[in-house]
N, C-alpha and C positions, 0 to 999 in steps of 0.2 A: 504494500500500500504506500501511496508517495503521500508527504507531507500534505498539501495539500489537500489531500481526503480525509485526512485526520478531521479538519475545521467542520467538511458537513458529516462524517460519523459523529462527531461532540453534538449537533446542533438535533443528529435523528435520534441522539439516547435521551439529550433532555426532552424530546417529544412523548419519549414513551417511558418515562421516568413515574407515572403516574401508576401505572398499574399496580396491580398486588403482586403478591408474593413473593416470600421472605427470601429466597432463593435469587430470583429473579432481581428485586431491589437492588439487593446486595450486590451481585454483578454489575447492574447496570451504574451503579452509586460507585464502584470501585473503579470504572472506566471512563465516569466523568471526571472526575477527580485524577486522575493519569492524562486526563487529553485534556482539561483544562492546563494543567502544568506544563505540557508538551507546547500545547496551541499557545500561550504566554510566550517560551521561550525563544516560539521563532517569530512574534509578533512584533517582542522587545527588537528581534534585526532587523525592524523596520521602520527605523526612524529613522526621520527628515531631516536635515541640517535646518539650521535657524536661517542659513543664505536660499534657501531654494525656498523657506514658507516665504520670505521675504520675495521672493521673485511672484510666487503663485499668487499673493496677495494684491500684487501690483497687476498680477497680467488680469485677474479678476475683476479688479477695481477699475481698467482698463476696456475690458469687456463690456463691464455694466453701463460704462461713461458712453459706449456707442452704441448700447440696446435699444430696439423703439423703445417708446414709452407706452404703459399703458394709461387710460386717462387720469390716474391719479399720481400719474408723472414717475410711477415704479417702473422699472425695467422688466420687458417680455422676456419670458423663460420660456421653454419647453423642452422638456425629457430631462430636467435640472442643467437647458444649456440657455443661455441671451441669442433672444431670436435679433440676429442681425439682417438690415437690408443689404443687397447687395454692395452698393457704394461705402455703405458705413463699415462693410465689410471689408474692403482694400483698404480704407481709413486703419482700421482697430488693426489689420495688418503690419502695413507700416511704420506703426508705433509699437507695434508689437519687436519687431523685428530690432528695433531700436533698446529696447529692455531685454532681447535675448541676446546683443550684443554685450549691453551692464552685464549680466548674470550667464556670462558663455561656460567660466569654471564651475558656477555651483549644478548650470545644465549639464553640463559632461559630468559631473562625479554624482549628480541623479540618474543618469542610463548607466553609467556605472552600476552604481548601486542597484538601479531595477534590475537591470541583468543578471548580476548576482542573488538577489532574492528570488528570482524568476527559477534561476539552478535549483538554489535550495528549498524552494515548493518540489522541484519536478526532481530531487533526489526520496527515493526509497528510505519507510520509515523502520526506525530498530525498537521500534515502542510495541513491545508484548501486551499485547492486551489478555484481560483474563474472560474465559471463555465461559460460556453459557448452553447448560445441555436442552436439548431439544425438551425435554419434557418440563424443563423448569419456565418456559414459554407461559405467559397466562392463556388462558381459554380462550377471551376475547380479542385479541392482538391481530390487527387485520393482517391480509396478505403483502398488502405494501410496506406494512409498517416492520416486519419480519424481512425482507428485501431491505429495506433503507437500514439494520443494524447486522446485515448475515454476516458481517465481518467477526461478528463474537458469538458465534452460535456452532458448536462443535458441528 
């Protein structure tokens, strides 16, 4: 299992974290707790330098300064992005291009950096997880829901 699988197996054990039994709990309680600890550790390699929030801040704040407006003079979004018009779009461009010149180091040691966390998502994980026997399964436990944890199910 790569790294990265670990984040949604933590997220499908706390979905079925609810069910009964003492057997069952207790596995699944031991494996949150293992991939909570795991999921932290390679979270913590994913910090931002103070120069690139500094960049993304600007390029944002840049953004919004060329978003239409909406009638209460807020800036258009959509899919969490600033709807630009075309023109205002080679505008935020060019200014754009002017602040990735300022911030060309902290740009280059954030693809750095993504790249490297990019590896260490898509390396193989050595996190033993503890197993769960078919019969200690609650009754009710649908079919998906037994799919989305068969990572820990002997």
């Amino acid at each position: 299992m790569k790294k990265s699988d670990l984040f949604q197996l933590l997220h499908n054990l706390r979905e079925v974290a609810h069910y009964p039994g003492a057997k069952f709990a207790y596995i699944v309680a031991k494996n949150i707790k293992l991939l909570t600890d795991e999921c932290t550790l390679i979270e913590k390699s994913n910090v931002l330098s103070d120069e690139f929030k500094e960049y993304e801040s600007k390029r944002s704040a840049l953004a919004s300064s060329f978003a239409d407006k909406n009638e209460d003079g807020s800036p258009k979004s959509e899919n969490n992005k600033y709807v630009l018009s075309a023109e205002a779009h080679k505008e935020f461009e060019k200014e754009l291009a002017k602040i990735n010149i300022e911030y060309k180091e902290p740009l280059e040691a954030y693809e750095k950096h993504l790249n490297e966390f990019t590896a260490l998502l898509n390396e193989e994980s050595d996190v033993v997880l503890f197993k769960l026997k078919e019969e200690s399964l609650p009754a009710n436990i649908t079919g998906a829901q037994v799919l989305s944890i068969i990572n820990i199910i002997e």
